[in-house]
C-alpha positions as CSV (number, residue, x, y, z in Angstrom):
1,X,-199.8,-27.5,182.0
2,X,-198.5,-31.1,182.3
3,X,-197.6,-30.5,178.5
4,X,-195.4,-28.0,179.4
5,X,-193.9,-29.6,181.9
6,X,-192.8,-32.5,180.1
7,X,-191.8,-29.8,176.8
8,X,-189.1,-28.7,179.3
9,X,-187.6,-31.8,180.5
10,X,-187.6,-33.0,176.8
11,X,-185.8,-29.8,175.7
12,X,-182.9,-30.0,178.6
13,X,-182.4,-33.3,178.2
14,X,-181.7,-33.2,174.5
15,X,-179.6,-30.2,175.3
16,X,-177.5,-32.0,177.8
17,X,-177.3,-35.4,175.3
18,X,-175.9,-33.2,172.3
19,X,-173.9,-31.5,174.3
20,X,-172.4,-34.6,175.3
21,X,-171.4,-36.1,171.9
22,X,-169.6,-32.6,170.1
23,X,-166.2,-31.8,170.9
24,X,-165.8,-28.7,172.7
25,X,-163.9,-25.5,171.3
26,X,-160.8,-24.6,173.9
27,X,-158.7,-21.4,174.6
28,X,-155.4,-23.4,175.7
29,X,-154.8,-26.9,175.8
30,X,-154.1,-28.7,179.3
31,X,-151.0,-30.3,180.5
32,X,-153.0,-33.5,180.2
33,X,-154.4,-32.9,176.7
34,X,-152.1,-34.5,173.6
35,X,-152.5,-32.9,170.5
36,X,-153.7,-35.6,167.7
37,X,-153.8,-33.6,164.7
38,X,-154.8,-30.5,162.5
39,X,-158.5,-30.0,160.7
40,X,-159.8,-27.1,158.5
41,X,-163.0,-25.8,157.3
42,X,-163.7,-23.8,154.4
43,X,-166.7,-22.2,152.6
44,X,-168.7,-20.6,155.1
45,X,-170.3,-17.3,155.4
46,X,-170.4,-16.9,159.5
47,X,-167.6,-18.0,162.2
48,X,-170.7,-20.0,163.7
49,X,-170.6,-22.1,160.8
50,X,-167.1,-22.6,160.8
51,X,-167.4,-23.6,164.0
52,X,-169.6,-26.2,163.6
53,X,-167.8,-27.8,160.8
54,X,-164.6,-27.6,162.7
55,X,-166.4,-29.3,165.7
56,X,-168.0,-32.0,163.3
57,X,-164.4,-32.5,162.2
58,X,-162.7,-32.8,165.6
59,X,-165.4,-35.2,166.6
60,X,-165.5,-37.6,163.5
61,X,-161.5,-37.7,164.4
62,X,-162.2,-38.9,167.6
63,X,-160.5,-35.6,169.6
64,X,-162.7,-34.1,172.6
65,X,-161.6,-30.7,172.5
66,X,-160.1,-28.6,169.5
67,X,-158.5,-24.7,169.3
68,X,-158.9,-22.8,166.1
69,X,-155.4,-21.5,165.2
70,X,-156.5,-19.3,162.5
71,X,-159.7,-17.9,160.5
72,X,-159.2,-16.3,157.2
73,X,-161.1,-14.7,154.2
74,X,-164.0,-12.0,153.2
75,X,-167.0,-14.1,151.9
76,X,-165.9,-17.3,152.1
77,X,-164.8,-17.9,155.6
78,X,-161.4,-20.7,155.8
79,X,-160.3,-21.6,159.3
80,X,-157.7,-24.3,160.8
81,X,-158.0,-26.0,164.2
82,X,-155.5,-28.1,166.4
83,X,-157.4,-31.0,168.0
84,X,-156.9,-33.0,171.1
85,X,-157.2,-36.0,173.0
């Protein structure tokens, strides 16, 4: 039981840490948010991949928030993304 216990704690708290460092996907920028550039992704098969590259992007760039613009393709998933400061 006390395994369990400290299983869960483990679990939320690396949920909250990683939560933390990625940038987080928007629907409309702020008045306070300034836009600091434009990424894109490429080559993936689900929008949850896409994602996740665009957010990798966005956070390597230094931005705390991006807003995909645009997703495009059949097999091969493209998308672009604003990101912010």
């Amino acid at each position: 039981m006390k395994n369990v216990k400290i299983f869960a704690v483990a679990a939320t708290l690396s949920l909250i840490s990683f939560g933390s460092f990625a940038a987080q996907q928007i629907n409309q920028p702020s008045g306070d948010m300034q836009k600091i550039g434009v990424i894109s992704a490429a080559n993936s098969t689900t929008l949850g991949g896409l994602e996740a590259k665009l957010s990798q992007q966005a956070k390597e760039a230094g931005a705390s928030s991006y807003r995909i613009i645009s997703v495009t393709g059949n097999n091969k998933l493209h998308a672009d993304a604003e990101i912010y400061k």
